[in-house]
Every structure is written in structure tokens, then in C-alpha cells.
C-alpha atoms as one frame of an Amber mdcrd trajectory, in Angstrom:
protein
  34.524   8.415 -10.915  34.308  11.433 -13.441  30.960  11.914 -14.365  30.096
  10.464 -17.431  29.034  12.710 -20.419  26.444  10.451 -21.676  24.811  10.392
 -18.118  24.556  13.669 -17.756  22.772  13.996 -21.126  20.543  11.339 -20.398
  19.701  13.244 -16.757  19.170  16.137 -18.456  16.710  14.657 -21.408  14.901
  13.048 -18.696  14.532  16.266 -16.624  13.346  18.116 -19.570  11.118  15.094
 -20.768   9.504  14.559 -17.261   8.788  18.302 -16.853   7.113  18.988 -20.262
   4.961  15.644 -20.189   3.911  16.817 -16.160   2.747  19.718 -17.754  -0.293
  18.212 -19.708  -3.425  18.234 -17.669  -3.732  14.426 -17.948  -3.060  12.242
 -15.049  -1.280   9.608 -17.082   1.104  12.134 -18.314   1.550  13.937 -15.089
   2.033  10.009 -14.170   4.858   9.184 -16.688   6.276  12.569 -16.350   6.842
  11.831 -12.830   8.166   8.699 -13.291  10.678  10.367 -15.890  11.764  13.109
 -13.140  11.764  10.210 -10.645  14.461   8.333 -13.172  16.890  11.472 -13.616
  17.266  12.106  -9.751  18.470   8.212  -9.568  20.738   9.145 -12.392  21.677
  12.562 -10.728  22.111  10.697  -7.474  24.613   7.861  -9.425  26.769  10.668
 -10.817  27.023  12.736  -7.766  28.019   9.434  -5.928  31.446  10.177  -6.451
  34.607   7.449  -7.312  33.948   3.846  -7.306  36.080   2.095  -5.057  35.650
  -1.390  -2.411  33.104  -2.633  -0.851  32.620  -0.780   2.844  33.122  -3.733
   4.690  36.551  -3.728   6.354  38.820  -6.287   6.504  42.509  -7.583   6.288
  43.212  -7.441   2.485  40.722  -3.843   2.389  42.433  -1.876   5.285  43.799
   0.567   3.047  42.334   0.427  -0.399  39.634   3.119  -0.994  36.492   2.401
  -0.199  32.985   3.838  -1.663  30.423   5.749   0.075  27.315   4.085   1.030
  25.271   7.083   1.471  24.320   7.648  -2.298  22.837   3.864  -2.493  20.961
   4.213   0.468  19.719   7.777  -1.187  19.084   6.051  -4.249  16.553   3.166
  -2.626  15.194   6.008  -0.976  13.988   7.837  -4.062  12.838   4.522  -5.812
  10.883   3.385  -2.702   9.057   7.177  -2.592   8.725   7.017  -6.185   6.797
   3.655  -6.155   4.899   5.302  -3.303   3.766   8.088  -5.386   3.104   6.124
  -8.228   0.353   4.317  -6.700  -0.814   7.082  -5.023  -0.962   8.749  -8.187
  -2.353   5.364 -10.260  -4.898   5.305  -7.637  -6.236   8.538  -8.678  -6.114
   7.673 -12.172  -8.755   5.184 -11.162 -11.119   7.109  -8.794 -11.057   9.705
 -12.126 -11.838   6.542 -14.635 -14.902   5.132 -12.187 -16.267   8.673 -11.677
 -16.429   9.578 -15.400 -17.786   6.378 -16.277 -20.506   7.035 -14.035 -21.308
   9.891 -15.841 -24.484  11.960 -13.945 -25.193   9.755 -11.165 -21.681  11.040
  -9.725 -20.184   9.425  -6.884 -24.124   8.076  -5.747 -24.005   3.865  -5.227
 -27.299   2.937  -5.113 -28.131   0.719  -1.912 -27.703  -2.795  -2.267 -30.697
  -3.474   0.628 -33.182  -0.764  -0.145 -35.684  -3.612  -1.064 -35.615  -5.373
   2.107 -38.039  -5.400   4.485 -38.497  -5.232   7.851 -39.706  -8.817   8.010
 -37.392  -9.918   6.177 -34.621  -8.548   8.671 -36.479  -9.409  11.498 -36.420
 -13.031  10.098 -32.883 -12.937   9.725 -32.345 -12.231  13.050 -35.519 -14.272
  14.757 -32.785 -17.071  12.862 -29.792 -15.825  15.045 -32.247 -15.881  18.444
 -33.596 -19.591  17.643 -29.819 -20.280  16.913 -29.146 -18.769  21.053 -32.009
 -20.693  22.658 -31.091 -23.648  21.272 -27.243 -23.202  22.542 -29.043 -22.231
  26.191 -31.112 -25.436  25.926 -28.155 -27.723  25.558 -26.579 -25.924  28.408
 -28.992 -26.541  30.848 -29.383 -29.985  29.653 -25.723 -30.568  30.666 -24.313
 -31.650  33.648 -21.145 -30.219  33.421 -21.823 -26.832  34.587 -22.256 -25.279
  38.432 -25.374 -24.531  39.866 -25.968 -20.926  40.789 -27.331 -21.923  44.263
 -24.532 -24.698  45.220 -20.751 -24.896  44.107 -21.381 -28.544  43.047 -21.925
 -30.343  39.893 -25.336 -31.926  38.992 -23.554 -35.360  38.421 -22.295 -35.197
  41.951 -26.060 -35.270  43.478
């Protein structure tokens, strides 16, 4: 394949798009700038692929018909799978910068959720959890299917 003059404009307005809109100090332009550069280097990576030929699975009719190189797809998932990556990574500060100016001056302080609980009231929660415990133990000793610490026999076998 001869490399297409219309792709190699587009790569090139994308380049030169990508890098003047990463330039701006806002994170959703660095973001679609990125994704811009991120598009050319799939189209660089299509042109410099080389000629199209068969599919590079062998066989009886394809023995000697050329056959394309795989190594430019596999490049190309490569860069859309890191480019995804990135984008999150890069939407995911575009949120953490959103929450923290909306804060405003109490900053990156949460105030606590608990602060107005007392100690009775925790101790209440977990007097709950011990009545909740006895109450298992109880049953178990009122059981006779467990073994007796003094004998290895049953107390429905007495």
C-alpha cells in the first residue's frame, strides 16, 4: 500500500491539533488534545503498516499469495488500549480538580460522619453484638450434639 495523501494530511492536522489544544492549561483540553495525538499515531501506525495483502493464516489456496503483517494491528490495539488507559486516568483527574474546587475553602477536609456519637451509644452497639454471642453459647450448651470436654462421648449417649 502507498501511503495515502489524504492520510497523511489528516495525521498531520491531528498532530498539530492535539499539540496546540495540550498546550492550554485546562485539563479537558490537555484531555482532547491527547486524545487527538492518540488518533494520529493510529493513523501513523495504519500508513506505516505497509501493503495490504491475505490474511496470515496459511493454507492450501494462500501458500504463495502475499500475506500482511500482523505486527502493525497488534501495535495499533496497543496504542488504543493505553490511550483508553490514559484517558481515564486523565478523566479521573478532571474530577478530583471539579470536587476540590467545588469545595472551595474547606479543601480536601470531609467532615466526620460519627463525630456526634457517643460512647454509649457505641458501647450499645456492641453490648447488641455480645447479647447476640451469649445467646449463640446458650443454645450450644443446650445441645446435645456436641462432645464433652471431660469424656469423648455425646450427652445423648448417657
Amino acid at each position: 500500500m502507498t501511503a495515502s495523501l489524504t492520510l497523511v494530511i489528516i495525521m498531520a492536522v491531528l498532530y498539530a491539533a492535539g499539540v496546540y489544544v495540550m498546550l492550554e492549561r485546562s485539563l479537558t483540553r490537555v484531555l482532547i488534545g491527547f486524545l487527538l495525538v492518540g488518533n494520529a499515531t493510529n493513523i501513523l501506525i495504519f500508513i506505516m503498516s505497509g501493503p495490504s495483502g491475505s490474511a496470515p493464516i496459511v493454507s492450501d489456496s494462500t501458500a504463495d499469495a502475499p500475506m500482511v503483517d500482523a505486527l502493525p494491528q497488534v501495535l495499533m490495539l496497543t496504542a488504543i488500549v493505553i490511550n483508553f488507559g490514559i484517558t481515564a486516568f486523565l478523566l479521573a483527574l478532571i474530577y478530583r480538580s471539579w470536587w476540590l474546587a467545588r469545595l472551595g475553602d474547606r479543601g480536601d477536609t470531609v467532615p466526620d460522619e460519627h463525630a456526634s456519637d457517643t460512647e454509649q451509644t457505641t458501647e450499645a452497639t456492641f453490648d447488641a453484638v455480645d447479647v447476640d454471642d451469649q445467646a449463640i453459647q446458650d443454645l450450644l450448651d443446650a445441645s446435645d450434639e456436641h462432645v464433652d470436654d471431660d469424656s469423648d462421648t455425646t450427652r445423648g449417649d448417657r
